[in-house]
C-alpha positions in Angstrom: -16.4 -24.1 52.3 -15.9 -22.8 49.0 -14.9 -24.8 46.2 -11.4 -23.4 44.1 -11.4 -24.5 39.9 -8.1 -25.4 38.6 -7.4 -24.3 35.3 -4.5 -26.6 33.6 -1.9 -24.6 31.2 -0.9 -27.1 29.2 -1.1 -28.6 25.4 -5.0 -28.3 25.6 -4.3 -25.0 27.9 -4.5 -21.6 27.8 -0.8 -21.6 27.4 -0.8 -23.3 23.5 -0.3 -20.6 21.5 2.6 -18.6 22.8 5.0 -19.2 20.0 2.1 -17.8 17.8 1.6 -14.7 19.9 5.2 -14.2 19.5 5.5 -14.4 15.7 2.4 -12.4 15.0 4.2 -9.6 17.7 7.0 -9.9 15.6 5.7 -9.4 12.7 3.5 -6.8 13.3 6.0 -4.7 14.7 8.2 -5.4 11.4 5.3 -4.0 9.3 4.8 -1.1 11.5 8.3 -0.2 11.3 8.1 -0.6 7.5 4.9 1.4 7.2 6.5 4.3 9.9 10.0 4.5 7.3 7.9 4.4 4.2 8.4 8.5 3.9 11.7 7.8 3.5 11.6 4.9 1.6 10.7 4.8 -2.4 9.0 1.4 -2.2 7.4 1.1 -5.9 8.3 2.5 -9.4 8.1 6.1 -10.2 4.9 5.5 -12.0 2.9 5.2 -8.9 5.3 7.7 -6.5 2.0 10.1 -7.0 -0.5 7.6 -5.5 2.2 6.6 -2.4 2.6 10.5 -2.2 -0.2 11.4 0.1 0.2 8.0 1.8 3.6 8.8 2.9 2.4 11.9 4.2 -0.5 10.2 6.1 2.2 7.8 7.1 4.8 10.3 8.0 2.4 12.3 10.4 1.6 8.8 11.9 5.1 7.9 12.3 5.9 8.1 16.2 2.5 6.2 16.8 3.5 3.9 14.4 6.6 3.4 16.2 5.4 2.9 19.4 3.1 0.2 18.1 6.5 -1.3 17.1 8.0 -0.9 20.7 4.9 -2.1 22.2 4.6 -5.2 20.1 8.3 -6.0 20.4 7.6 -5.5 24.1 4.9 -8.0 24.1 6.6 -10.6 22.2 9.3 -10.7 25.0 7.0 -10.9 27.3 4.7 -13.9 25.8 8.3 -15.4 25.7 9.1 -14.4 28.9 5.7 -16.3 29.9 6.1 -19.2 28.5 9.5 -19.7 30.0 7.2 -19.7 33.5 4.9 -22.2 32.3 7.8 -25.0 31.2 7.1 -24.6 27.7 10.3 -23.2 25.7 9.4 -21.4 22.5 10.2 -22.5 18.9 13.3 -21.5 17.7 11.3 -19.7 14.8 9.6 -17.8 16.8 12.5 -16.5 19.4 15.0 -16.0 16.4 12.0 -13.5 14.4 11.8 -11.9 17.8 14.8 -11.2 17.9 15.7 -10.1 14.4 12.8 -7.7 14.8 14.0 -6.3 17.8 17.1 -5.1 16.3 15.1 -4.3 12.9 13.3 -1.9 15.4 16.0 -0.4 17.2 18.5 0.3 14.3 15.2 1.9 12.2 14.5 4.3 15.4 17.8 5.4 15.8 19.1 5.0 12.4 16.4 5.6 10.0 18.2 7.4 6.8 20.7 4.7 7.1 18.0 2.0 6.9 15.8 3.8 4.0 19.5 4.2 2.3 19.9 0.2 2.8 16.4 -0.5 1.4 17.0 2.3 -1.5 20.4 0.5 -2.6 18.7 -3.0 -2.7 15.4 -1.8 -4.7 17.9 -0.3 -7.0 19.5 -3.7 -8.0 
């Protein structure tokens, strides 16, 4: 006979840091987004627009794998929620409401990007 190990997902399990895993997706996929729309997007005063200028051209070439970082992070957030859900443990309110405010934060910047940078342009102009 062959002996079977039980593995408990619990407080001391494997299962702890969920909420974690989600905030971190979440906000990784934020600063992807951020660092994808930053060729659009004057960020810091004139006086250093020349240094940013070949970093919003690395940034602009790197901009569709920059978004799909985004989508895959997003992605994985959803599912680390969707896993903890299966395990009994519901996820911090925190951590669900970031997820989903980056979610959209994603979706409107992919399919609306001029009218985001315009957005962020308007409020660095205040």
């Amino acid at each position: 006979m062959s002996e079977q190990t039980v593995v408990p997902i619990g407080p001391s399990g494997a299962g702890r840091h969920s909420g974690t895993r989600t905030t971190l997706a979440s906000l990784a996929a934020i600063g992807s987004v951020l660092a994808a729309s930053s060729c659009c997007l004057p960020v810091l005063p004139f006086m250093i627009a020349a240094g940013l200028a070949g970093g919003s051209a690395v940034l602009s070439a790197a901009r569709p794998y920059l978004l799909a970082a985004s989508i895959l992070l997003i992605a994985y957030g959803f599912y680390q929620t969707r896993r903890a859900k299966q395990c009994q443990r519901r996820p911090s309110v925190i951590a669900s409401t970031l997820l989903w405010v980056s979610a959209v934060f994603v979706v409107i910047t992919i399919f609306f990007p001029q009218a985001m940078a315009n957005a962020a342009a308007g409020l660095l102009a205040r």
